[in-house]
mmCIF file of the C-alpha atoms, coordinates in Angstrom:
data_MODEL
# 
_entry.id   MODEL 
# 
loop_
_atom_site.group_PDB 
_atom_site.id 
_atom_site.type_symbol 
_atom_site.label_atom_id 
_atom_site.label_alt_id 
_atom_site.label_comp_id 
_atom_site.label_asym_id 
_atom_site.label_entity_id 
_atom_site.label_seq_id 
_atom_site.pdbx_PDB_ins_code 
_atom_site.Cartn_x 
_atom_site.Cartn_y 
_atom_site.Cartn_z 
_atom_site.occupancy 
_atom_site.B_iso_or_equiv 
_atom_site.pdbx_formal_charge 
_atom_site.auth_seq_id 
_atom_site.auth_comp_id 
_atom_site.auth_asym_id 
_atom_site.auth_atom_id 
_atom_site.pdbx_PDB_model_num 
ATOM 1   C CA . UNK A 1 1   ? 10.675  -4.203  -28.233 1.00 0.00 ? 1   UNK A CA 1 
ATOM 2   C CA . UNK A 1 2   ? 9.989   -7.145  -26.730 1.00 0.00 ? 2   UNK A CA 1 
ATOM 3   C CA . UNK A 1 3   ? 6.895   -7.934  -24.451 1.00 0.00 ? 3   UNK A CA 1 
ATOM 4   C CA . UNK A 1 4   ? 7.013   -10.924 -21.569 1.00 0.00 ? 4   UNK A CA 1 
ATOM 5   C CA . UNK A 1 5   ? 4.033   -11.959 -19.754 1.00 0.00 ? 5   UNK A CA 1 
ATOM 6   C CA . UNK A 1 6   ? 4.288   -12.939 -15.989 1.00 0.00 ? 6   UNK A CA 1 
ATOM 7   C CA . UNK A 1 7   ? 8.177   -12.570 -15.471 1.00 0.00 ? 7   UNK A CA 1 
ATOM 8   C CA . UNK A 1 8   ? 7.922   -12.097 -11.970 1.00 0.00 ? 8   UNK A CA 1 
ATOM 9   C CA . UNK A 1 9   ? 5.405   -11.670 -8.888  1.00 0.00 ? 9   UNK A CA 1 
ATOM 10  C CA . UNK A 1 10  ? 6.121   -11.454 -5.137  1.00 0.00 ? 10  UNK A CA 1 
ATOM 11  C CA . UNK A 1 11  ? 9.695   -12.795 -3.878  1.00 0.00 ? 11  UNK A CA 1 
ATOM 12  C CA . UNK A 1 12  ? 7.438   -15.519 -1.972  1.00 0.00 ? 12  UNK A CA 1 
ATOM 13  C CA . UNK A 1 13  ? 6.683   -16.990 -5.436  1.00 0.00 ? 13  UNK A CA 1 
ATOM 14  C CA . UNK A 1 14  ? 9.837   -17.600 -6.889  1.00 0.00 ? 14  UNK A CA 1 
ATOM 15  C CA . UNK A 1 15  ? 12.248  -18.626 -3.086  1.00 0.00 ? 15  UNK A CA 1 
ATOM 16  C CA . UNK A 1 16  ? 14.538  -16.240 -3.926  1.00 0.00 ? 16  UNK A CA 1 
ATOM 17  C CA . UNK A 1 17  ? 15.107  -12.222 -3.103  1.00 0.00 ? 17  UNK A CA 1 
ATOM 18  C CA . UNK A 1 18  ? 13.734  -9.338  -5.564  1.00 0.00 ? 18  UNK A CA 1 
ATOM 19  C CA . UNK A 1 19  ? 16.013  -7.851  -8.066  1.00 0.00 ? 19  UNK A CA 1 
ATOM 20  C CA . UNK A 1 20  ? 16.269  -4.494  -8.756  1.00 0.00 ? 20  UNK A CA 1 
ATOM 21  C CA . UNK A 1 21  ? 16.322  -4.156  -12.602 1.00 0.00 ? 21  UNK A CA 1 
ATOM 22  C CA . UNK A 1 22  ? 12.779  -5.383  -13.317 1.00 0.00 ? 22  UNK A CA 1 
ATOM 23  C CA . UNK A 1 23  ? 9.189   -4.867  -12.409 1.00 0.00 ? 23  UNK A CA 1 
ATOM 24  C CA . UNK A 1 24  ? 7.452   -6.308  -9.282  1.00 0.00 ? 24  UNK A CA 1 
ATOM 25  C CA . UNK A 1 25  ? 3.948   -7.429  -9.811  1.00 0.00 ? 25  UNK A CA 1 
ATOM 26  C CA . UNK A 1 26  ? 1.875   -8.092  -6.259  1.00 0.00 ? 26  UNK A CA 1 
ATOM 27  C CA . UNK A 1 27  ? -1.088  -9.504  -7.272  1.00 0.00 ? 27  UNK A CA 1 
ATOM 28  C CA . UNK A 1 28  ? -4.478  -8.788  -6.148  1.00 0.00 ? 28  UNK A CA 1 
ATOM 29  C CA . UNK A 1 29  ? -4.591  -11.479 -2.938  1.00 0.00 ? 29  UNK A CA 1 
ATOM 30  C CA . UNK A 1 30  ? -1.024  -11.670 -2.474  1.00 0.00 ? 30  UNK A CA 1 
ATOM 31  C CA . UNK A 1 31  ? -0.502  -8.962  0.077   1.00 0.00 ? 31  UNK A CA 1 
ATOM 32  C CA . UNK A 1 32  ? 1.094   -9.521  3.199   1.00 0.00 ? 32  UNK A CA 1 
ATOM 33  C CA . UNK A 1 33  ? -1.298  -8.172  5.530   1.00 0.00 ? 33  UNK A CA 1 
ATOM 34  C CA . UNK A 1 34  ? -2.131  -4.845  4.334   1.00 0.00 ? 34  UNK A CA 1 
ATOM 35  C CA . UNK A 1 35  ? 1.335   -4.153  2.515   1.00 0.00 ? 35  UNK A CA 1 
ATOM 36  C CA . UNK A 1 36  ? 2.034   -4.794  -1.182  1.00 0.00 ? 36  UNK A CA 1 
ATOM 37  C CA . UNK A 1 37  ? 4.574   -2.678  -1.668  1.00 0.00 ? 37  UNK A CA 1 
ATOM 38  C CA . UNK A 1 38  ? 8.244   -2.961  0.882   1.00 0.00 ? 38  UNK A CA 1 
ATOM 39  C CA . UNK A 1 39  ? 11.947  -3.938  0.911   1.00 0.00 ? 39  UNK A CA 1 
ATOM 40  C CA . UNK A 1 40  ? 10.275  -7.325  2.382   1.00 0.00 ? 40  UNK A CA 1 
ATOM 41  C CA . UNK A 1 41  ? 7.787   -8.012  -0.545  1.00 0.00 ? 41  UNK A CA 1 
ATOM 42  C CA . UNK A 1 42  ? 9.473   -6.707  -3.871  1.00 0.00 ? 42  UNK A CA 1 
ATOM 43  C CA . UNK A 1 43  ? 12.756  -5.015  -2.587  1.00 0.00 ? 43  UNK A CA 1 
ATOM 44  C CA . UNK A 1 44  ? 11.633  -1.579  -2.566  1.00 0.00 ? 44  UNK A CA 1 
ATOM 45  C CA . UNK A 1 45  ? 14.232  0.976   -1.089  1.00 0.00 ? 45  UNK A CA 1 
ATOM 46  C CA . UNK A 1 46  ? 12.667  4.279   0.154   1.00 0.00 ? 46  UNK A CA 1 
ATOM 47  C CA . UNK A 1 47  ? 8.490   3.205   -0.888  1.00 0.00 ? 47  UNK A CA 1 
ATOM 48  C CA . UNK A 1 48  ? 6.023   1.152   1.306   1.00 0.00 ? 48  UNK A CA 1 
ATOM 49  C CA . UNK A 1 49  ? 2.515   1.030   -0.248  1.00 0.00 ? 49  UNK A CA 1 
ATOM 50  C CA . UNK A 1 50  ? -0.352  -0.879  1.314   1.00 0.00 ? 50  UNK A CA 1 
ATOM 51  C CA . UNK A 1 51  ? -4.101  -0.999  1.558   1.00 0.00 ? 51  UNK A CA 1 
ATOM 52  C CA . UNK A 1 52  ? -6.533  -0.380  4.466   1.00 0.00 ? 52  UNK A CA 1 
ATOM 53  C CA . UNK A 1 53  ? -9.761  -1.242  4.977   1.00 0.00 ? 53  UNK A CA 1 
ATOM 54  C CA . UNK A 1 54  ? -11.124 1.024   7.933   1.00 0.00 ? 54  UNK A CA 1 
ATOM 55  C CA . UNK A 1 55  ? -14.107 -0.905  9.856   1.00 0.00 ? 55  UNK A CA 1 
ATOM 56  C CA . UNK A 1 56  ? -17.434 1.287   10.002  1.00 0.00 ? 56  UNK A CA 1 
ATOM 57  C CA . UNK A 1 57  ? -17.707 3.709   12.855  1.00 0.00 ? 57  UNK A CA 1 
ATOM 58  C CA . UNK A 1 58  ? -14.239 3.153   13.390  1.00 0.00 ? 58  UNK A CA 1 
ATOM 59  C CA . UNK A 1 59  ? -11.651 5.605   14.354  1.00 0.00 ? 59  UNK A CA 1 
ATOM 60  C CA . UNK A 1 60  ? -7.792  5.988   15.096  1.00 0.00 ? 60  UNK A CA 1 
ATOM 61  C CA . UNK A 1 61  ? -5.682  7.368   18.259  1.00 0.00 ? 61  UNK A CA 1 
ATOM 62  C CA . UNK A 1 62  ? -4.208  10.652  17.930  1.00 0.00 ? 62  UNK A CA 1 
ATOM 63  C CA . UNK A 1 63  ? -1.096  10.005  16.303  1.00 0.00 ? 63  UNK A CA 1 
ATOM 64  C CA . UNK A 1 64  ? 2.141   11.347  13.685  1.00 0.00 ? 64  UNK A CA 1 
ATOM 65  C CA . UNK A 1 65  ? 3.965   9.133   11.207  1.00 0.00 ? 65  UNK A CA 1 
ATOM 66  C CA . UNK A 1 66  ? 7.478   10.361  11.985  1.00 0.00 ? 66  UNK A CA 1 
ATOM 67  C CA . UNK A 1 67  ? 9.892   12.119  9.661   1.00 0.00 ? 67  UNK A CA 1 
ATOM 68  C CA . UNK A 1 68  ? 7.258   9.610   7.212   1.00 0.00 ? 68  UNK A CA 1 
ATOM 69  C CA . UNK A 1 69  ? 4.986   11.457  4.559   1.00 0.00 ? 69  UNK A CA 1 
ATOM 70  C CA . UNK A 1 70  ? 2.078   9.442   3.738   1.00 0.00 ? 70  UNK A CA 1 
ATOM 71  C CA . UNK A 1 71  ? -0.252  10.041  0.553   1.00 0.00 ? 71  UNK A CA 1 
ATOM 72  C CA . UNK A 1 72  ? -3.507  8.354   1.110   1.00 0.00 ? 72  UNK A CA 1 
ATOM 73  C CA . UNK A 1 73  ? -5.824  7.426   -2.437  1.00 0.00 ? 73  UNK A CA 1 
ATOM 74  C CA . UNK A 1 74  ? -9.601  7.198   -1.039  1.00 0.00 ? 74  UNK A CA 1 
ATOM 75  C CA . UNK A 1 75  ? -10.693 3.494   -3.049  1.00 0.00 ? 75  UNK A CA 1 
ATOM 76  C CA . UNK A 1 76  ? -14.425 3.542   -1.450  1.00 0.00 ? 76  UNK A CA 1 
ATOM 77  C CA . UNK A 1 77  ? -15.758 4.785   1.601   1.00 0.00 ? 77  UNK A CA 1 
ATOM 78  C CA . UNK A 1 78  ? -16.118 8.498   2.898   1.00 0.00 ? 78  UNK A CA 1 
ATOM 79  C CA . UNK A 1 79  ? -12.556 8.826   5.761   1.00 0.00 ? 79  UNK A CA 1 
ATOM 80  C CA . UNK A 1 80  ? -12.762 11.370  7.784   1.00 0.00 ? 80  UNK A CA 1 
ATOM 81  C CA . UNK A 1 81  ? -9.218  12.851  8.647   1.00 0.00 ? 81  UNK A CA 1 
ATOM 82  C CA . UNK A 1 82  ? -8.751  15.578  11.327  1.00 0.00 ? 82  UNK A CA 1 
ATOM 83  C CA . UNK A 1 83  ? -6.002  17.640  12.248  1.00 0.00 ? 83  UNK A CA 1 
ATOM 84  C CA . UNK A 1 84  ? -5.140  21.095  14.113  1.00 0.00 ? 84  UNK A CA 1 
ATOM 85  C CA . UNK A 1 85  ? -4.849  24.217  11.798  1.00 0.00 ? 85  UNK A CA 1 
ATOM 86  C CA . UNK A 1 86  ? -3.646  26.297  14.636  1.00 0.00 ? 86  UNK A CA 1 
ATOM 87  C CA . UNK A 1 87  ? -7.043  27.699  15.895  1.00 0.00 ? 87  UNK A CA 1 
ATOM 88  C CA . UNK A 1 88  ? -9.280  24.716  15.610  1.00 0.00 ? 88  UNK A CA 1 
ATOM 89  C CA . UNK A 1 89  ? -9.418  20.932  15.181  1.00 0.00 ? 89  UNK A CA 1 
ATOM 90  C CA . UNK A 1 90  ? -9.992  20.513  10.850  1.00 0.00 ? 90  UNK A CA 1 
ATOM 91  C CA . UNK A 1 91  ? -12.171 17.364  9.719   1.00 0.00 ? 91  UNK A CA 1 
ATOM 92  C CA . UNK A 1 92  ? -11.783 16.722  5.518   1.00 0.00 ? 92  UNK A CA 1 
ATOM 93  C CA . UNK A 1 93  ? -14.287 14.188  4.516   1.00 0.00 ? 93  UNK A CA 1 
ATOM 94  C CA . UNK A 1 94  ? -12.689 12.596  1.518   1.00 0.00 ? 94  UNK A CA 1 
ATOM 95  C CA . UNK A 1 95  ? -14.469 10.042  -0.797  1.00 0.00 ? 95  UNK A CA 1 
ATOM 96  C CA . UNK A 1 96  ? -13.780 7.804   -3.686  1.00 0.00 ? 96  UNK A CA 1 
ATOM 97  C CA . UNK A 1 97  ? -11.144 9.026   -6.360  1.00 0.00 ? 97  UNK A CA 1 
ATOM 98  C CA . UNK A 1 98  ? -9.577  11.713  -3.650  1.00 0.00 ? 98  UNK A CA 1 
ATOM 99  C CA . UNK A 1 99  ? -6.117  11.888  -2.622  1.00 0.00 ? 99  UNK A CA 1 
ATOM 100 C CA . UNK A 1 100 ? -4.525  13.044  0.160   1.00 0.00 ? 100 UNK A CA 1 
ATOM 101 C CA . UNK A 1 101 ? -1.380  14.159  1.509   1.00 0.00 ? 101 UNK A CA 1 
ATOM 102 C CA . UNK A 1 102 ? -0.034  13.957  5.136   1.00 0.00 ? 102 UNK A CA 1 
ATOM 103 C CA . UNK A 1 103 ? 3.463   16.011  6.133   1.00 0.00 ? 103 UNK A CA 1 
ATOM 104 C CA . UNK A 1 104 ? 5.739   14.318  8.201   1.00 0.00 ? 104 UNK A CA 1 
ATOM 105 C CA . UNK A 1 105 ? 5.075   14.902  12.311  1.00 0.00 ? 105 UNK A CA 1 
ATOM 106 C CA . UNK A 1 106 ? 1.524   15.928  11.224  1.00 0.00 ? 106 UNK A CA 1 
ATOM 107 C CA . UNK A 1 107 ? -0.420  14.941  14.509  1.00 0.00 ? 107 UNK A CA 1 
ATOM 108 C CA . UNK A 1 108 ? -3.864  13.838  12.716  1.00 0.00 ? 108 UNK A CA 1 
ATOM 109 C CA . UNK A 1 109 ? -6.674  11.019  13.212  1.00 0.00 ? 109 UNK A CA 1 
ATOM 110 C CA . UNK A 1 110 ? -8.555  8.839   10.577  1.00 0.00 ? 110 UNK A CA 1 
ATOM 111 C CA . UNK A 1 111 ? -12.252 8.046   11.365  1.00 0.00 ? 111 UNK A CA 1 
ATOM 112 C CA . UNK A 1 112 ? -14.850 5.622   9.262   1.00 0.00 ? 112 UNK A CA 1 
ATOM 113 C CA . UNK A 1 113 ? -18.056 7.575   10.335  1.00 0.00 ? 113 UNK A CA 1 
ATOM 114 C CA . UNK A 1 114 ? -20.632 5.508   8.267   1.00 0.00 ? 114 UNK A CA 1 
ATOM 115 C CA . UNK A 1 115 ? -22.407 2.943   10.528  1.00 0.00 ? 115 UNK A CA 1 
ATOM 116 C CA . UNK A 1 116 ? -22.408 0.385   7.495   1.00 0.00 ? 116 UNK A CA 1 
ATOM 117 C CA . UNK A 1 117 ? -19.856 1.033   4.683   1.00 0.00 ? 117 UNK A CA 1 
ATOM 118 C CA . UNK A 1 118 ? -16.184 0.479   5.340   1.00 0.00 ? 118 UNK A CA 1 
ATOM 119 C CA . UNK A 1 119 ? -13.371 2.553   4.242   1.00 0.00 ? 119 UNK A CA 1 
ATOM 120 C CA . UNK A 1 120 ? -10.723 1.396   2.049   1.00 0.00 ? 120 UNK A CA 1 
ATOM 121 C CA . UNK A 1 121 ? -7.838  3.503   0.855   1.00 0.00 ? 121 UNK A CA 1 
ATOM 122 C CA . UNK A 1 122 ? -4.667  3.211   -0.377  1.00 0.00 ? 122 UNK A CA 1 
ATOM 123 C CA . UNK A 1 123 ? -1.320  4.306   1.221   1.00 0.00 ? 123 UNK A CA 1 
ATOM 124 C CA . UNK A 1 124 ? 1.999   5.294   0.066   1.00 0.00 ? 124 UNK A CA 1 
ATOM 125 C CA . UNK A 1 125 ? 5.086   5.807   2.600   1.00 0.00 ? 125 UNK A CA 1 
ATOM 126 C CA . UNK A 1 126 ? 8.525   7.300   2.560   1.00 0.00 ? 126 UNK A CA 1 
ATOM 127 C CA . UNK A 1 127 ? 9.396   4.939   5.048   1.00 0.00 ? 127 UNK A CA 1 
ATOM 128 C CA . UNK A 1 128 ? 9.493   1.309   5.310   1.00 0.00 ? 128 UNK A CA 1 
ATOM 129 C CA . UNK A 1 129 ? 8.748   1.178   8.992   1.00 0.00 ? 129 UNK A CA 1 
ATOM 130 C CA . UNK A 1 130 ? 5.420   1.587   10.218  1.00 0.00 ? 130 UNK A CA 1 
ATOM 131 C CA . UNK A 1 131 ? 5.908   4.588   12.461  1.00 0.00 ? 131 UNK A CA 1 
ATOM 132 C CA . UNK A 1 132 ? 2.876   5.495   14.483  1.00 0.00 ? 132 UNK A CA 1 
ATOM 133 C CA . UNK A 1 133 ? 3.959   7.911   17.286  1.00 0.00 ? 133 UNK A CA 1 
ATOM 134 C CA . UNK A 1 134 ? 0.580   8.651   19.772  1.00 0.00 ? 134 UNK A CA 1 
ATOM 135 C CA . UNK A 1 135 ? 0.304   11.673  20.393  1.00 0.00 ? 135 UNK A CA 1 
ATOM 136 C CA . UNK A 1 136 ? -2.491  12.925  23.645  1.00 0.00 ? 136 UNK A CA 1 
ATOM 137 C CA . UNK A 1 137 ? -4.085  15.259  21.412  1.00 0.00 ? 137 UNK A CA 1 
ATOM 138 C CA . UNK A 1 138 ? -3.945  16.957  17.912  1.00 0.00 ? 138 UNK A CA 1 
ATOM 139 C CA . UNK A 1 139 ? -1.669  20.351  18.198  1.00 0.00 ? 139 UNK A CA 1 
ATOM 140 C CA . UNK A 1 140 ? -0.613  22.700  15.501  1.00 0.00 ? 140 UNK A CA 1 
ATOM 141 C CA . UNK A 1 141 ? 2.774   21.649  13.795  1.00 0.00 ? 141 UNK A CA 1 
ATOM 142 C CA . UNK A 1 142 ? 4.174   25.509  13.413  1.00 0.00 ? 142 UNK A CA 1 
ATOM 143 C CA . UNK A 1 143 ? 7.122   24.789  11.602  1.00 0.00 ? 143 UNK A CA 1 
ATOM 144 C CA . UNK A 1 144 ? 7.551   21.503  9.703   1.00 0.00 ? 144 UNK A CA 1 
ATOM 145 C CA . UNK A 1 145 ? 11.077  21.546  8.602   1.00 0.00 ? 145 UNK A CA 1 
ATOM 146 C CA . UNK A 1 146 ? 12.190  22.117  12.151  1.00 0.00 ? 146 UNK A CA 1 
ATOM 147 C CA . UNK A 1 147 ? 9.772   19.055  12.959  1.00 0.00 ? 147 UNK A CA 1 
ATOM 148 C CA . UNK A 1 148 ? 12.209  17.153  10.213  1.00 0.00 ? 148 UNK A CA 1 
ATOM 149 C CA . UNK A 1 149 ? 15.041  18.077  12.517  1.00 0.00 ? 149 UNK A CA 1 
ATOM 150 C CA . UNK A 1 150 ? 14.688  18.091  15.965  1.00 0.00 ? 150 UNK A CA 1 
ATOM 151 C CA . UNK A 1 151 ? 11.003  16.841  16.498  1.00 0.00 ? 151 UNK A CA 1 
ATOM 152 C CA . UNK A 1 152 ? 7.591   18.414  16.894  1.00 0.00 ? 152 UNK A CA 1 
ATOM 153 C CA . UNK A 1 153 ? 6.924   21.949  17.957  1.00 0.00 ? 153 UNK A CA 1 
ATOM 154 C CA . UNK A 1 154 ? 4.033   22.331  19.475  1.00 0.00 ? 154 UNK A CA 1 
ATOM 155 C CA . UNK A 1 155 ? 1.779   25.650  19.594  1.00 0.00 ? 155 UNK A CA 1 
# 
């Protein structure tokens, strides 16, 4: 087995598009924006992997991700993320090391309580499109795989 150091980085670095029988390396730096990971950057099909930094005592609209799952990897920093269980609004306070996993139509809302520290995490997207549908307030998804089909059902 042979081993090659630095074949390839982003498309940007070579002029010319991604291939699909080799590994991408983005290095740290070389994101564009907050994604590292798309069709755009490497030629990625069905992933889109970026990272956030969420400002201190920040906080997000109301808001689903579409027929989109998202998994979220906490890097530092204490998110908050809230949804509806059905009876009541839920807050999870994740931290450093946690990962988290967020169904497609989900309604939920990220929040950077801490007045100092920001939060920086790490997501991973079925979709390559940013899809951030506002919603007026978090509601109860009752059945997900209907969601997946004809849009949320609210409760």
């Amino acid at each position: 087995m042979n081993t090659h150091e630095g074949t390839e980085s982003t498309p940007g670095a070579s002029g010319s598009e991604p291939r699909g029988n080799r590994l991408h390396h983005v290095r740290a730096g070389e994101l564009d924006g907050h994604t590292a990971i798309s069709g755009s950057t490497v030629g990625s099909k069905r992933l889109w992997m970026g990272l956030v930094e969420n400002a201190p005592l920040s906080a997000t609209d109301n808001h689903h991700h579409g027929a989109s799952e998202a998994g979220i990897y906490v890097v530092s920093g204490n998110p908050v993320y809230s949804f509806h269980d059905g009876t009541q609004e839920v807050r999870i306070t994740a931290g450093p090391g946690d990962f988290l996993l967020v169904p497609p139509f989900v309604p939920h809302r990220e929040e950077n309580p801490d007045p100092k520290v920001p939060a920086v995490v790490v997501i991973a997207r079925t979709t390559q499109e940013p899809i951030k549908v506002p919603v007026p307030e978090l509601y109860h998804l009752a059945d997900a795989d209907a969601a997946a089909e004809e849009g949320p059902v609210r409760r």
